[in-house]
C-alpha positions in Angstrom: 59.0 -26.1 -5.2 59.3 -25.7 -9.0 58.1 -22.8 -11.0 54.8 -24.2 -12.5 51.3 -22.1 -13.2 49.4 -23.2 -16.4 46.2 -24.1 -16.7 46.4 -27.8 -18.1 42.7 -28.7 -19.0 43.1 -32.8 -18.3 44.6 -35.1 -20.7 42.9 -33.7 -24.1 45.5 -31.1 -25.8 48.0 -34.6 -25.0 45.8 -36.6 -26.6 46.0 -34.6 -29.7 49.7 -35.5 -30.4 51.4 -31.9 -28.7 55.3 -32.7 -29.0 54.9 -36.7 -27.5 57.0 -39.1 -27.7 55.5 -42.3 -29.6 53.1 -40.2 -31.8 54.0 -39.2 -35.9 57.3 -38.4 -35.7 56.9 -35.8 -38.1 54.7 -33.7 -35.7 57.1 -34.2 -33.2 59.9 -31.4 -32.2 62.1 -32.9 -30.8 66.1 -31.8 -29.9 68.1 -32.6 -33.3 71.2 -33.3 -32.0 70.3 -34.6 -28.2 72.5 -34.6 -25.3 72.8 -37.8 -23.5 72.8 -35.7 -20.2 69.5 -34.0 -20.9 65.8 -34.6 -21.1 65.0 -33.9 -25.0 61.0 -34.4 -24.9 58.0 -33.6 -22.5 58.0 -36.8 -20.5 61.4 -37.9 -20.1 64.0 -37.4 -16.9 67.4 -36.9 -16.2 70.0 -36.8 -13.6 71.2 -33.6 -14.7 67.4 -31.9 -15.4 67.1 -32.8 -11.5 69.9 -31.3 -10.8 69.8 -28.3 -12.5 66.1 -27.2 -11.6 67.4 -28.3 -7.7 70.2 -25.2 -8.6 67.6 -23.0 -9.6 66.0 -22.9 -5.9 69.2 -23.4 -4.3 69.0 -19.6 -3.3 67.0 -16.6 -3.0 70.2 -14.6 -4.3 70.5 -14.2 -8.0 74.2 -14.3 -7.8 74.8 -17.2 -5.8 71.5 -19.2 -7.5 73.4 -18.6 -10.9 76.9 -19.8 -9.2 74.8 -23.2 -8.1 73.7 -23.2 -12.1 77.2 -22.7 -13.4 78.3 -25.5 -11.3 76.0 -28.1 -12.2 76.9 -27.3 -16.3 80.3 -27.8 -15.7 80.0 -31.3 -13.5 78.1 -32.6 -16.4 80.6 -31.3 -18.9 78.7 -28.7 -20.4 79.9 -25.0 -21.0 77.8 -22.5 -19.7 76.4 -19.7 -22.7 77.6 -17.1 -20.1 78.8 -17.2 -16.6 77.2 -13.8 -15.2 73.6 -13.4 -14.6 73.6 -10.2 -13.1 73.0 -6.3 -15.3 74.0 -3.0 -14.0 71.3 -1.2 -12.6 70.8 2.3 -13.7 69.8 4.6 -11.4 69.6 7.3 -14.0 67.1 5.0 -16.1 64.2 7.8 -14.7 64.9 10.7 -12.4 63.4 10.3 -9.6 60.3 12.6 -8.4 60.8 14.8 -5.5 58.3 12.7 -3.1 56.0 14.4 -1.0 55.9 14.1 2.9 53.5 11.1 2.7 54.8 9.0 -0.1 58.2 6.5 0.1 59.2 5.2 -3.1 60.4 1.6 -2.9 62.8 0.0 -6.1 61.8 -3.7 -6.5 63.8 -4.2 -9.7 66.4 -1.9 -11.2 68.3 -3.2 -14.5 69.5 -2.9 -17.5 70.3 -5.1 -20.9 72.3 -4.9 -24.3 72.6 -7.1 -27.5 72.2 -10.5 -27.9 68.8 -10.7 -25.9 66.9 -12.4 -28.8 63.4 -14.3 -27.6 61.1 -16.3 -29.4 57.4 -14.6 -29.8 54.4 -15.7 -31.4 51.3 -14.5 -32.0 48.0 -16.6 -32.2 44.6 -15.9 -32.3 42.4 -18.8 -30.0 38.6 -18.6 -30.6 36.0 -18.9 -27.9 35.8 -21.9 -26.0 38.9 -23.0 -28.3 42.4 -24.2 -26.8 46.2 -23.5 -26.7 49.2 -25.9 -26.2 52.5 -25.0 -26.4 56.1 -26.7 -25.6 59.2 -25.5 -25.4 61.9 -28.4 -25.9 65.9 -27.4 -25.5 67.8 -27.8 -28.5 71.1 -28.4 -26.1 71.6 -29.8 -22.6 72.3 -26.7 -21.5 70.0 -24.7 -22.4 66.6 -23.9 -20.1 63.5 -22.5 -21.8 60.5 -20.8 -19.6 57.4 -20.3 -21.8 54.7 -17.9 -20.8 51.5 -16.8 -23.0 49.3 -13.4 -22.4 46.9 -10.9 -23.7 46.1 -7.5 -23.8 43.8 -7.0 -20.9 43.9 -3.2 -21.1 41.5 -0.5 -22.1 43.1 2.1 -23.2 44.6 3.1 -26.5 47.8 2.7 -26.1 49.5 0.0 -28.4 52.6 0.4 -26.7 52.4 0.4 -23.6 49.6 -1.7 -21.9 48.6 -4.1 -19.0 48.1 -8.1 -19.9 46.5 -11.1 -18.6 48.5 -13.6 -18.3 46.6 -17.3 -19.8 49.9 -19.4 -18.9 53.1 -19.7 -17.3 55.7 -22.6 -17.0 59.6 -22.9 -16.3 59.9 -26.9 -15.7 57.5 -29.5 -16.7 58.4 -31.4 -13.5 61.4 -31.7 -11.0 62.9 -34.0 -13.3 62.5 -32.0 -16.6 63.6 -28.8 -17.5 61.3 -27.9 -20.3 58.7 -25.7 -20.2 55.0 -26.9 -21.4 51.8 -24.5 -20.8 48.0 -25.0 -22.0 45.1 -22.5 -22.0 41.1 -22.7 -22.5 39.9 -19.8 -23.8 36.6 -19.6 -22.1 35.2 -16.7 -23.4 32.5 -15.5 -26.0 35.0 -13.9 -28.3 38.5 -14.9 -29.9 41.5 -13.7 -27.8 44.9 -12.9 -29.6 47.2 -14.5 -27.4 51.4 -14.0 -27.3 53.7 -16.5 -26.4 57.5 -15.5 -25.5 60.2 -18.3 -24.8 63.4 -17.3 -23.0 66.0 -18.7 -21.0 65.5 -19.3 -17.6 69.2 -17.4 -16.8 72.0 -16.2 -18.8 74.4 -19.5 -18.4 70.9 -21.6 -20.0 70.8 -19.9 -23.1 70.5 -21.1 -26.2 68.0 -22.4 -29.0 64.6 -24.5 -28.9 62.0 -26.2 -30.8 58.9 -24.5 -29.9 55.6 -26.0 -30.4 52.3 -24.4 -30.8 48.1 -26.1 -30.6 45.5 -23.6 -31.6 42.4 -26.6 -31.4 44.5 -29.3 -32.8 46.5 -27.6 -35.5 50.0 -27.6 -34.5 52.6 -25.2 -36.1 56.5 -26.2 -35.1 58.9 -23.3 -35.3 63.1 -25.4 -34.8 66.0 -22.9 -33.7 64.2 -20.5 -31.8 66.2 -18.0 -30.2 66.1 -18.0 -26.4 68.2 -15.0 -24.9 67.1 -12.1 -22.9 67.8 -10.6 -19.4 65.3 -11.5 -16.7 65.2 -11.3 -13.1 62.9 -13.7 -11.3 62.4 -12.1 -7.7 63.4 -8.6 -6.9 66.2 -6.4 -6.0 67.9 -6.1 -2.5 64.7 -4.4 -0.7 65.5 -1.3 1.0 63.1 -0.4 4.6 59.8 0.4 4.6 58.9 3.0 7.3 56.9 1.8 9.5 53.0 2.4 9.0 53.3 2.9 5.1 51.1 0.8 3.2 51.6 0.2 -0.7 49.0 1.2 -3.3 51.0 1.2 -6.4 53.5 -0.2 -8.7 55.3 1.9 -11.6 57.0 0.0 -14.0 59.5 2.5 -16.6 61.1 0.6 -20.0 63.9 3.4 -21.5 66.3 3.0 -24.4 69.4 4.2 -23.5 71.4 3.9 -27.2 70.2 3.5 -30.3 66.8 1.1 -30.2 64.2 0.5 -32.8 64.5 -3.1 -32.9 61.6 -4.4 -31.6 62.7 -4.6 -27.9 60.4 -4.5 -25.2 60.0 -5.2 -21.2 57.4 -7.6 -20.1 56.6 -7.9 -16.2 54.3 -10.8 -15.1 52.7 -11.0 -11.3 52.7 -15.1 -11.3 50.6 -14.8 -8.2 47.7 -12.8 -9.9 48.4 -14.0 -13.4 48.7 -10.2 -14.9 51.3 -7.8 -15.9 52.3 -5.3 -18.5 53.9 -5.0 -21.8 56.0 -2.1 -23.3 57.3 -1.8 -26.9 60.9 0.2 -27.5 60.8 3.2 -28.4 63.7 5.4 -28.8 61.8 8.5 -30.3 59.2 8.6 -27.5 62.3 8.0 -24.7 61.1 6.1 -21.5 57.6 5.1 -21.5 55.4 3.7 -18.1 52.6 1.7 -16.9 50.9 2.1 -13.5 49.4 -1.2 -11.5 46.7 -0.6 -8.7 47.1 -2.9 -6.2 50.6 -3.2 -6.5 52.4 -6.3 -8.5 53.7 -9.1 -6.6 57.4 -9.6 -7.0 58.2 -12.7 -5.5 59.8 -15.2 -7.3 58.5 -16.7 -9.7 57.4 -13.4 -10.2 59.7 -12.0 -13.0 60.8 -8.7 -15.7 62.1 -9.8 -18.4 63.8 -7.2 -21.5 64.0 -8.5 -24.7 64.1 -8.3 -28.4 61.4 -10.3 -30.0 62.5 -13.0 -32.8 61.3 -13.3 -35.7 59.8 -9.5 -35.7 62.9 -7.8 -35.7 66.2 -9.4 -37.6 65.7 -12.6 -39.1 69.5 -12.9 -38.8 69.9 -12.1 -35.0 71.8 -8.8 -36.2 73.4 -7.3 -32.6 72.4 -3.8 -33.5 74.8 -1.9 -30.4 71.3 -1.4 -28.4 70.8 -1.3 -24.9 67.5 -0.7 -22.5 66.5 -0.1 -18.9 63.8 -1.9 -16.8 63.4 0.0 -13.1 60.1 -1.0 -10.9 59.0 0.6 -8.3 56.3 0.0 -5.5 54.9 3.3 -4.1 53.8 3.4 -0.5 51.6 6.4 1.5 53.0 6.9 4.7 51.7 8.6 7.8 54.2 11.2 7.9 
């Protein structure tokens, strides 16, 4: 089963020329210096795109699913950007609260990142009833991209730290390509601001990638995008629940842990329920939270993902000597 939820409205945003092969080449992104091994557009196949997405549900385990990833790099000659896809968690991320008798406080994702975690974002602003197309087309064979696309679906005030809707959401284009293509209606009576993010599915995948973006027909191509970041799809090892506690909540904590300012933020995105939330940096302001009522499904594709957004912060990809922590908790009442 591949990871796939967008909301492709038929056959229109294609027919308007989004990243095809056989249309104006000059509206076309395509890989500049292709990979025989690889798929370098939306429609093509490979050998090696089938195998690699075949890795990537190989295993429920992060560790040995990355292994399976590594593996099929290497048989096709490629070098993986990094062989480890696991972070430390940080259990000292947030202390945590003295529970009462009738709560039990369960850690669904507990991890940490530093440097080099550069990811593309855009922001675009859709009017009613108007559409969004986006593609995100590795640069390399080896690298993996996973587009998603959100907005603020949040009343409060708070600009740092709010829940989303998520409009799209796509790792592979099919089980024979491993780019990532997502399109969204906005059906609404008033424009939406929606942001895109590209990243890379795991750490070996990383790399660089055209991305592609169709606001009602006018596309904007944006070559070398950065696509880094630390993300777990899925959740930690789950510890017990007691028996007769029911969840009612899910807390979600981003903290810098040195230095910061760079634009970083932690995004978290419920596939199943298409929501989430977002949380800017902050180092001044320490670790900041957002609450979900019912809790967040964490399954895979389910994912958190820390990063530092590109272009907003360094131009240059500076590694600044920052690092951040992403913990997640589901809270449960119990009957004791």
């Amino acid at each position: 089963m591949r990871f796939s939820r967008n909301f492709w409205i038929g056959s229109a945003p294609i027919a308007a020329g989004l990243l095809l092969g056989g249309c104006n080449s000059a509206d076309v992104p395509s890989a500049p210096t292709p990979m025989a091994a690889a798929t370098t557009d939306i429609h093509g196949s490979s050998d090696f795109d089938r195998d690699l997405i075949a890795a990537k549900h190989s295993s429920l385990d992060p560790a040995k699913r990355n292994e399976a990833i590594v593996s099929v790099l290497t048989h096709y000659g490629i070098t993986p950007a990094l062989t480890s896809d696991e972070a430390p968690s940080l259990p000292e991320i947030e202390a945590a609260p003295k529970a009462a008798a009738s709560t039990f406080l369960r850690v669904m994702r507990n991890f940490s990142a530093s440097n080099d975690i550069h990811c593309a974002m855009r922001t675009v602003n859709v009017p009613a009833f108007g559409s969004l197309s986006a593609t995100a087309i590795g640069e390399a064979a080896g690298v993996d991209p996973v587009l998603v696309a959100f907005y603020r679906n949040d009343a409060s005030s708070n600009t740092e730290a709010f829940q989303i809707k998520v409009a799209a959401f796509n790792d592979d284009i099919s089980s024979s390509n491993r780019n990532s293509q997502i399109a969204w209606t906005n059906t609404g009576f008033t424009n939406k601001t929606v942001t895109l993010v590209a990243f890379s599915y795991s750490d070996a995948t990383r790399g660089s990638a055209t991305l592609g973006i169709m606001v009602n027909g006018a596309l904007s191509v944006y070559k070398s995008q950065p696509l880094t970041g630390k993300v777990k799809f899925g959740t930690d090892a789950l510890s017990i629940v007691p028996a007769g506690c029911a969840p009612v909540a899910t807390s979600v904590v981003e903290t810098p842990l040195s230095g910061g300012g760079f634009m970083a933020a932690a995004l978290v995105v419920d596939t199943q329920a298409m929501k989430g939330g977002f949380i800017w940096d902050d180092p001044f302001r320490g670790a900041q939270a957002l609450a979900f009522a019912p809790v967040l499904a964490s399954a895979s594709p389910s994912f958190a993902l820390l990063f530092e957004a590109w272009p907003n912060n360094n131009p240059g990809n500076v590694e600044e000597g920052s690092s951040y922590g992403f913990l997640q908790r589901d809270v449960y009442n119990c009957p004791f």
